[in-house]
DOSEKE-244809 format. One record per atom (N, C-alpha, C): x, y, z. Coordinates in steps of 0.02 Angstrom, whole numbers, padded with zeros to 5 digits. Last residue first. Example, Ala and Ser with C-alpha at 12.3 -4.5 7.8 and 13.67 -1.06 7.14 Angstrom:
REM DOSEKE-244809
+--------+--------+--------+
|      u |      v |      w |
+--------+--------+--------+
|  00642 | -00112 |  00354 |
|  00684 | -00053 |  00357 |
|  00645 |  00002 |  00394 |
|  00660 | -00284 |  00390 |
|  00615 | -00225 |  00390 |
|  00660 | -00165 |  00390 |
+--------+--------+--------+
END
This chain:
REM DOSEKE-244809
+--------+--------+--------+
|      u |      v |      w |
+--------+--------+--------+
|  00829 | -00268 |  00310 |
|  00918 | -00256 |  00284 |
|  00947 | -00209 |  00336 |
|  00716 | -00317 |  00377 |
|  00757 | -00343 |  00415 |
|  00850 | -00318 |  00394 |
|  00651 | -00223 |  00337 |
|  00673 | -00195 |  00403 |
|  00740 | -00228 |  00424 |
|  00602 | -00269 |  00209 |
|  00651 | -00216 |  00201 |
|  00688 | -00175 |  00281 |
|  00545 | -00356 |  00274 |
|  00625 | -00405 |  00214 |
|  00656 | -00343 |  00223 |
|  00437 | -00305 |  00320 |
|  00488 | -00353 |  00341 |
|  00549 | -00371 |  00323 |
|  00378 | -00257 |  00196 |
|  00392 | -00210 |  00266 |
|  00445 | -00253 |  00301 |
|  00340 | -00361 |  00147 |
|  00384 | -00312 |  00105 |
|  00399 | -00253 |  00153 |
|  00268 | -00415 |  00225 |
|  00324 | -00475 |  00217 |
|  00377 | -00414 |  00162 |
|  00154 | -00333 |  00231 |
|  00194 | -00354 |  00293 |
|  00279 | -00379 |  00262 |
|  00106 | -00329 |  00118 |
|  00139 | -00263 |  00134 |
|  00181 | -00303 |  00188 |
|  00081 | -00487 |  00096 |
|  00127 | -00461 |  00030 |
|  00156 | -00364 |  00072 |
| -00021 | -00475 |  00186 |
|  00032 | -00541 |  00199 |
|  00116 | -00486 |  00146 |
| -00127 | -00397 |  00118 |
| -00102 | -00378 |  00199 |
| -00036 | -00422 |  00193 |
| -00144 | -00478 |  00001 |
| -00128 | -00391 |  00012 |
| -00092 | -00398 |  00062 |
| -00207 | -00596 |  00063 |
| -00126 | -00609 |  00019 |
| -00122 | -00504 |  00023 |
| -00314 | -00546 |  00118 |
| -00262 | -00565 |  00165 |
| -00202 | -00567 |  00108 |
| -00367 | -00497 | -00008 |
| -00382 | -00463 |  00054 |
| -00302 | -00480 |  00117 |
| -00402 | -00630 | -00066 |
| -00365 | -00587 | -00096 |
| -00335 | -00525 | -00036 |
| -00495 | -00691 |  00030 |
| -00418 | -00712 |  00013 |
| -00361 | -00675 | -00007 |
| -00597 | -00592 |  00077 |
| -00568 | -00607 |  00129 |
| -00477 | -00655 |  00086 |
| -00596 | -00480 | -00057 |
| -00635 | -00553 | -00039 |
| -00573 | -00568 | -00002 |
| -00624 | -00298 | -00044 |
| -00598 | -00364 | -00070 |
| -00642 | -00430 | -00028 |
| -00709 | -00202 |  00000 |
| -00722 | -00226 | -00008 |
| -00695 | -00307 | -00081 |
| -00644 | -00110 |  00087 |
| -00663 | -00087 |  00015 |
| -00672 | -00137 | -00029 |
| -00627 | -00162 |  00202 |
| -00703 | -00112 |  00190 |
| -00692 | -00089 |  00132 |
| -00542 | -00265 |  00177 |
| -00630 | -00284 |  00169 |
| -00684 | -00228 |  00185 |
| -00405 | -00170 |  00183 |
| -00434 | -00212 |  00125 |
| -00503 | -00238 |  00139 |
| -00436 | -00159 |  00323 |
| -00458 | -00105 |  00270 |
| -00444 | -00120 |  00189 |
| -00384 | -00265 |  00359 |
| -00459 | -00259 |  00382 |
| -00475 | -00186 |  00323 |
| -00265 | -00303 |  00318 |
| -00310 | -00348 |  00290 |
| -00408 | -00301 |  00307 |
| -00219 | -00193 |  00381 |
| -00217 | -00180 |  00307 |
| -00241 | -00233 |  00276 |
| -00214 | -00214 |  00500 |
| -00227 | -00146 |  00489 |
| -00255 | -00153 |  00410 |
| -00156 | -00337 |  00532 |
| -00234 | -00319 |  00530 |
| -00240 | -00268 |  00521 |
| -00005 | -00292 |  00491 |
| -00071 | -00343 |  00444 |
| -00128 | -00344 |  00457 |
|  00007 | -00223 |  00584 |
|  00008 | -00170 |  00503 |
| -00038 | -00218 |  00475 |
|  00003 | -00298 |  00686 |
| -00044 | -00237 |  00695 |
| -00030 | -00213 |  00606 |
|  00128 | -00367 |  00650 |
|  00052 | -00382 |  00668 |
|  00026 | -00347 |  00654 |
|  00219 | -00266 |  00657 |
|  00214 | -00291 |  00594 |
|  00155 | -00332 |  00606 |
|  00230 | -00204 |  00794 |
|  00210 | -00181 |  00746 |
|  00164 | -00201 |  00685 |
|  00287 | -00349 |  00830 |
|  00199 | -00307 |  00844 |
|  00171 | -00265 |  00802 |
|  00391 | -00353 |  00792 |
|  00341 | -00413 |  00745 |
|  00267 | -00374 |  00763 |
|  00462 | -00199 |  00736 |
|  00449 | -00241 |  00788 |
|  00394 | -00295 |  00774 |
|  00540 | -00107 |  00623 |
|  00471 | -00106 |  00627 |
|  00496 | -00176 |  00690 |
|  00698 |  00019 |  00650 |
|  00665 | -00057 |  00612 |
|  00608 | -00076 |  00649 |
|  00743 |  00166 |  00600 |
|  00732 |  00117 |  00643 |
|  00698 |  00048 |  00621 |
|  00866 |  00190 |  00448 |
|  00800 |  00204 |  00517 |
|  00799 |  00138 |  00553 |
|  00979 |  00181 |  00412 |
|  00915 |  00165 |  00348 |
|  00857 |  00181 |  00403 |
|  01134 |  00190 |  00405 |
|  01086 |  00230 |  00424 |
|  00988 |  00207 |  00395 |
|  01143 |  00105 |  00242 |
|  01164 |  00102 |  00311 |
|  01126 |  00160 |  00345 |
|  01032 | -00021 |  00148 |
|  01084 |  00068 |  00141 |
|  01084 |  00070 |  00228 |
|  00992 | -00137 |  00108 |
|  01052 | -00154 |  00142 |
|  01095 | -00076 |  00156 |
|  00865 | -00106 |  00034 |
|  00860 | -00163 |  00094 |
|  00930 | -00139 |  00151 |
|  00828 |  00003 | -00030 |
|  00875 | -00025 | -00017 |
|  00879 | -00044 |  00033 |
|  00665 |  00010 | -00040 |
|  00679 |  00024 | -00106 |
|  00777 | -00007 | -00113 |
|  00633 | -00003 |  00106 |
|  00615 | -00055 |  00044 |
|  00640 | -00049 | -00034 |
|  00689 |  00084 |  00159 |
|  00737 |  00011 |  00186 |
|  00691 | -00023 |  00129 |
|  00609 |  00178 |  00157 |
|  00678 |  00171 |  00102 |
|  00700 |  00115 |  00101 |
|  00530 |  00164 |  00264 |
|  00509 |  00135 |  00178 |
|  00574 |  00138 |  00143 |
|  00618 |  00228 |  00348 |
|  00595 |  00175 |  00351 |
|  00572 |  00143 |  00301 |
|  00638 |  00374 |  00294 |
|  00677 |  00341 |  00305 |
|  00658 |  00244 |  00331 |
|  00493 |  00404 |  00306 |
|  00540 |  00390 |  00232 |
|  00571 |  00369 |  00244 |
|  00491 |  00425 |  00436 |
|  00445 |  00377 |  00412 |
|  00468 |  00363 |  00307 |
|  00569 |  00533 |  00458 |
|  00596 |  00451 |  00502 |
|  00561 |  00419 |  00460 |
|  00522 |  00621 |  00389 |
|  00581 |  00605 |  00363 |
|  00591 |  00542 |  00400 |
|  00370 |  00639 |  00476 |
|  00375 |  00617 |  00402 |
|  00446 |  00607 |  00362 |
|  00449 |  00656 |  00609 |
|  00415 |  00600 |  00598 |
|  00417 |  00578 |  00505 |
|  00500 |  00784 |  00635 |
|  00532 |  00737 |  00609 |
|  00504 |  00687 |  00578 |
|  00412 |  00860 |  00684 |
|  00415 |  00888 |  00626 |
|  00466 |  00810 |  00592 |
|  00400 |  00817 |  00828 |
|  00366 |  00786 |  00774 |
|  00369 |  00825 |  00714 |
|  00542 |  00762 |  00914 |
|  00519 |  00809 |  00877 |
|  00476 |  00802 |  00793 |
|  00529 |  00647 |  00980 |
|  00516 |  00718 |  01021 |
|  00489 |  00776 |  00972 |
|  00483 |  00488 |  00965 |
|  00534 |  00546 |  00928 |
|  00479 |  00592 |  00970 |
|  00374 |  00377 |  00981 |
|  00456 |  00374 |  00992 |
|  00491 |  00425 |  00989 |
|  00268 |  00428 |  00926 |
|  00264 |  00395 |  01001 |
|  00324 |  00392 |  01028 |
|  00276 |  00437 |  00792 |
|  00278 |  00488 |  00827 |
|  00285 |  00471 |  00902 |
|  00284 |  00316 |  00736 |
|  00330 |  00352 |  00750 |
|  00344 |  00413 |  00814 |
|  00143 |  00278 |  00759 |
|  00206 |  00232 |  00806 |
|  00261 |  00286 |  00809 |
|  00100 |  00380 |  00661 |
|  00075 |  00379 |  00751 |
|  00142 |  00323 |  00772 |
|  00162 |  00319 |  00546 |
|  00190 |  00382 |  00581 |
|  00160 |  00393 |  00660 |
|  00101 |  00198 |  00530 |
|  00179 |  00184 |  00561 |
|  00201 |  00265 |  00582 |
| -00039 |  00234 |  00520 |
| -00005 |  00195 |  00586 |
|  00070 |  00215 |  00610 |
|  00000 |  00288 |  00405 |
| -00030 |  00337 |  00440 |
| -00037 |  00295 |  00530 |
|  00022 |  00175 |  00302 |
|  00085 |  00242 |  00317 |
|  00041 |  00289 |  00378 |
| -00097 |  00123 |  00316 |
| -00045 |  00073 |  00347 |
|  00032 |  00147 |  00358 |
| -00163 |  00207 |  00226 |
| -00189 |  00173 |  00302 |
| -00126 |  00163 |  00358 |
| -00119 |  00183 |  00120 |
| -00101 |  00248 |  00144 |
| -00104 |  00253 |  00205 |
| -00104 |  00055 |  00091 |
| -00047 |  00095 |  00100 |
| -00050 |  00135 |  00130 |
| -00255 |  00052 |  00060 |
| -00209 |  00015 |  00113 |
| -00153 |  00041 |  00149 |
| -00249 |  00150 | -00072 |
| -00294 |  00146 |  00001 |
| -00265 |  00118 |  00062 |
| -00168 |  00064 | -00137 |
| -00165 |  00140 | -00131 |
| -00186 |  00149 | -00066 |
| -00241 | -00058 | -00167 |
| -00150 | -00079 | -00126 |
| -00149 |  00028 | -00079 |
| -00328 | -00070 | -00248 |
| -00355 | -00074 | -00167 |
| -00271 | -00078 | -00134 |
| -00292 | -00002 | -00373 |
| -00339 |  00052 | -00339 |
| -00362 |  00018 | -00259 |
| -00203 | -00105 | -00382 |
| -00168 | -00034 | -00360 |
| -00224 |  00000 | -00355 |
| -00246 | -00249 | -00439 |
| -00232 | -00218 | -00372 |
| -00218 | -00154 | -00347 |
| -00398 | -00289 | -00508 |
| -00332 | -00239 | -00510 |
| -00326 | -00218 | -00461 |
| -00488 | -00408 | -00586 |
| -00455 | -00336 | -00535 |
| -00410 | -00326 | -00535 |
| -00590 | -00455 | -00683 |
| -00527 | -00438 | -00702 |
| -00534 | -00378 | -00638 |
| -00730 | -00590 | -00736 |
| -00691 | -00519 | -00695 |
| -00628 | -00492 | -00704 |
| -00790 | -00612 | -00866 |
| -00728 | -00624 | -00837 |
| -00711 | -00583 | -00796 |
| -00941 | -00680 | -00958 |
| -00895 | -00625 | -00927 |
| -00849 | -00631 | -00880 |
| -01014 | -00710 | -01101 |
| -01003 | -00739 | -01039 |
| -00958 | -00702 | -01013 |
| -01030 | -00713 | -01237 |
| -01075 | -00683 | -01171 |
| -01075 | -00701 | -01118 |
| -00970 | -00769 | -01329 |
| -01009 | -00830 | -01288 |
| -01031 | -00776 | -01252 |
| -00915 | -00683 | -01422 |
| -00921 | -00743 | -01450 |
| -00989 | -00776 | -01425 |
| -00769 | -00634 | -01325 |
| -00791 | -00621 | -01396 |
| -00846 | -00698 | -01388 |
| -00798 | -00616 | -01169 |
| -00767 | -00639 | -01218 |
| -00803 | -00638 | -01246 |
| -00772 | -00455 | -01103 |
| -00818 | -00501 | -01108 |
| -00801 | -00524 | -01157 |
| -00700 | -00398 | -00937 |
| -00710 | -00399 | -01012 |
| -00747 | -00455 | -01037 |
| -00763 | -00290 | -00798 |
| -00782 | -00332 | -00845 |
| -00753 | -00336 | -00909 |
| -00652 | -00224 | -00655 |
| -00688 | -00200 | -00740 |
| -00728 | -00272 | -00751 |
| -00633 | -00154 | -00530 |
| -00667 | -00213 | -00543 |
| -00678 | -00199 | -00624 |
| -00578 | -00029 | -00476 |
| -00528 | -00093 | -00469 |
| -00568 | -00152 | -00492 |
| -00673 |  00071 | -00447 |
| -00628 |  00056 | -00537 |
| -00572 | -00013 | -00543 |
| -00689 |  00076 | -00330 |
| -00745 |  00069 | -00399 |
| -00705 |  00046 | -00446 |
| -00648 |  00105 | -00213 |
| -00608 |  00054 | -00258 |
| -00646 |  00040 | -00305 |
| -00701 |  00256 | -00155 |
| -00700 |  00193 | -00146 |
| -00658 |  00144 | -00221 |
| -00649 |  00421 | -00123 |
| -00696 |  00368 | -00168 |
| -00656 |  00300 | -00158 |
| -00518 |  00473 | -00056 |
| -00586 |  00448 | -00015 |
| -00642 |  00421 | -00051 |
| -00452 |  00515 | -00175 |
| -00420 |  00480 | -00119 |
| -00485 |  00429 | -00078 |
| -00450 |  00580 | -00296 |
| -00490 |  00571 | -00265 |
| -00487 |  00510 | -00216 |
| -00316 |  00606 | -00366 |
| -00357 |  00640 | -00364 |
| -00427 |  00674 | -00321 |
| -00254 |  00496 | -00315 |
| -00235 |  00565 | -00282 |
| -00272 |  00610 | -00300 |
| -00325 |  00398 | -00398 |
| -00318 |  00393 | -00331 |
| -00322 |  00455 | -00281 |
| -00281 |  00442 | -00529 |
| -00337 |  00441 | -00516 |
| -00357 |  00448 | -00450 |
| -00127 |  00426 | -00509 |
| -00184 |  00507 | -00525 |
| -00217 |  00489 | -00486 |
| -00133 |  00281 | -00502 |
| -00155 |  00321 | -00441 |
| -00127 |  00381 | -00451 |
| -00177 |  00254 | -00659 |
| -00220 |  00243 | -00564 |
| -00211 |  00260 | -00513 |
| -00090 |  00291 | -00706 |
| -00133 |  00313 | -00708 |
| -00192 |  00301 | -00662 |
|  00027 |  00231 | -00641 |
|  00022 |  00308 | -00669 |
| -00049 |  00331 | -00674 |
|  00001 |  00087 | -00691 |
|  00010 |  00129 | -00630 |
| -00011 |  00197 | -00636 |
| -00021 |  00024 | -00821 |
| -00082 |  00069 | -00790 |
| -00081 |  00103 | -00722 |
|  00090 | -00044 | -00812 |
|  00074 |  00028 | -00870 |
|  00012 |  00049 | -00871 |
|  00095 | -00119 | -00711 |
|  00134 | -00066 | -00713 |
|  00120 | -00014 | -00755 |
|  00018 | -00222 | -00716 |
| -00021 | -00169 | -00676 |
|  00021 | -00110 | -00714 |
|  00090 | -00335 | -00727 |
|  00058 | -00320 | -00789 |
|  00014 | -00254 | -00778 |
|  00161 | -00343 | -00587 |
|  00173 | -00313 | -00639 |
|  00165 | -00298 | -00703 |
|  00088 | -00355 | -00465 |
|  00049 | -00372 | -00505 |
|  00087 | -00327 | -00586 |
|  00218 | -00371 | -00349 |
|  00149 | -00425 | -00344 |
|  00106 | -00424 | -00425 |
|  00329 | -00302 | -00404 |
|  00354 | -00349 | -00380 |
|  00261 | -00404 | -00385 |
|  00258 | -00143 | -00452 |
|  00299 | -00198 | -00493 |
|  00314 | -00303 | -00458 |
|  00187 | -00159 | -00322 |
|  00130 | -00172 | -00381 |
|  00228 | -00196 | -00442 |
|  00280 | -00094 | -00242 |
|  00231 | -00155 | -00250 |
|  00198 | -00194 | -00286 |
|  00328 | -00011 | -00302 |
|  00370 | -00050 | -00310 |
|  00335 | -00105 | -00281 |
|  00198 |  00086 | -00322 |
|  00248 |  00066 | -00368 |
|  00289 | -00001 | -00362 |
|  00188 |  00128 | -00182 |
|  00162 |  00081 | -00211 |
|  00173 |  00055 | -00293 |
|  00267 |  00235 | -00151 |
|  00291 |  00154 | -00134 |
|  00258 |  00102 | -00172 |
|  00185 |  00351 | -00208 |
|  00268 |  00340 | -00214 |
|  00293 |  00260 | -00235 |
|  00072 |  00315 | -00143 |
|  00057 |  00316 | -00224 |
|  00148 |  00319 | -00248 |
|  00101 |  00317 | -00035 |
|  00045 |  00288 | -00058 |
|  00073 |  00264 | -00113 |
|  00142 |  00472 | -00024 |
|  00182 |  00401 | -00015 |
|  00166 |  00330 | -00045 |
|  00014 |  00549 | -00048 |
|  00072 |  00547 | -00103 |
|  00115 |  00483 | -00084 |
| -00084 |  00474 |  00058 |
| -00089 |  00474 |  00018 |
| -00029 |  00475 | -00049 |
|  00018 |  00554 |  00162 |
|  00012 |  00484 |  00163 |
| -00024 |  00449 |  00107 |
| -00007 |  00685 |  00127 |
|  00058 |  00656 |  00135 |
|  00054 |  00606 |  00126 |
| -00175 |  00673 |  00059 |
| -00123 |  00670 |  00116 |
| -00058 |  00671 |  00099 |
| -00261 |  00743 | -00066 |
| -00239 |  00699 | -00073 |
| -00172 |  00706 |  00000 |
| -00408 |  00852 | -00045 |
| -00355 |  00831 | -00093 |
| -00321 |  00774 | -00052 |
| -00582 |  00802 | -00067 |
| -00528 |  00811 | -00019 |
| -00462 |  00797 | -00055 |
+--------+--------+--------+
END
């Protein structure tokens, strides 16, 4: 299945996520979410590697957030356009209102910047995006810091 609108956003915004939460990620962005847009609906396989220290045979997990942030995102962009759409008449608009709202993350303080998300909203995005962080099976901590880190970056950028 190729890759949504909400999918390409995904993979737009999530950039500035992944710089701000896991920026040793950054020079494997690009290439993870290709990978992603490639294949949108495969599961977070590749977000778990093994390296294994020299020596002792003993092994170190190592994840990576941008093959479970992609997914989330895309989840979480496919709410805020149904909200959108609930408000606006003309639904060809929706996908420019709904840029216009993430922009408020890239410039907190640009005038005209859209409408601003409501704490309900911003509830509902965190169980949206803690709960589809555990069907791809993060661990309920990591899982919630995801959900906490879109909310609170949805937030800062509503509140400019």
């Amino acid at each position: 299945m190729p890759a949504s609108q909400f999918d390409q956003m995904a993979a737009e915004f999530g950039r500035d996520f992944v710089a701000r939460s896991a920026p040793q990620e950054l020079p494997l962005y690009r290439a993870l979410s290709q990978s992603y847009l490639s294949n949108p609906d495969e599961p977070a396989k590749a977000a778990k590697g093994k390296d294994e220290m020299l020596g002792f045979g003993m092994a170190e997990t190592v994840t990576y957030l941008t093959p479970f942030l992609l997914p989330v995102l895309s989840s979480v962009f496919k709410f805020l356009a149904g909200e959108l759409k609930s408000s606006i008449h003309d639904q060809h608009l929706v996908g420019d209102l709904l840029k216009k709202v993430l922009g408020k993350l890239q410039t907190p303080n640009a005038p005209d910047a859209g409408p601003s998300l409501t704490r309900e909203q911003l509830a509902q995005v965190r169980k949206l995006a803690f709960d589809r962080a555990k069907e791809l099976k993060l661990e309920d901590t990591q899982a919630a810091v995801l959900a906490d880190s879109i909310v609170g970056r949805l937030a800062i950028g509503a509140a400019g």
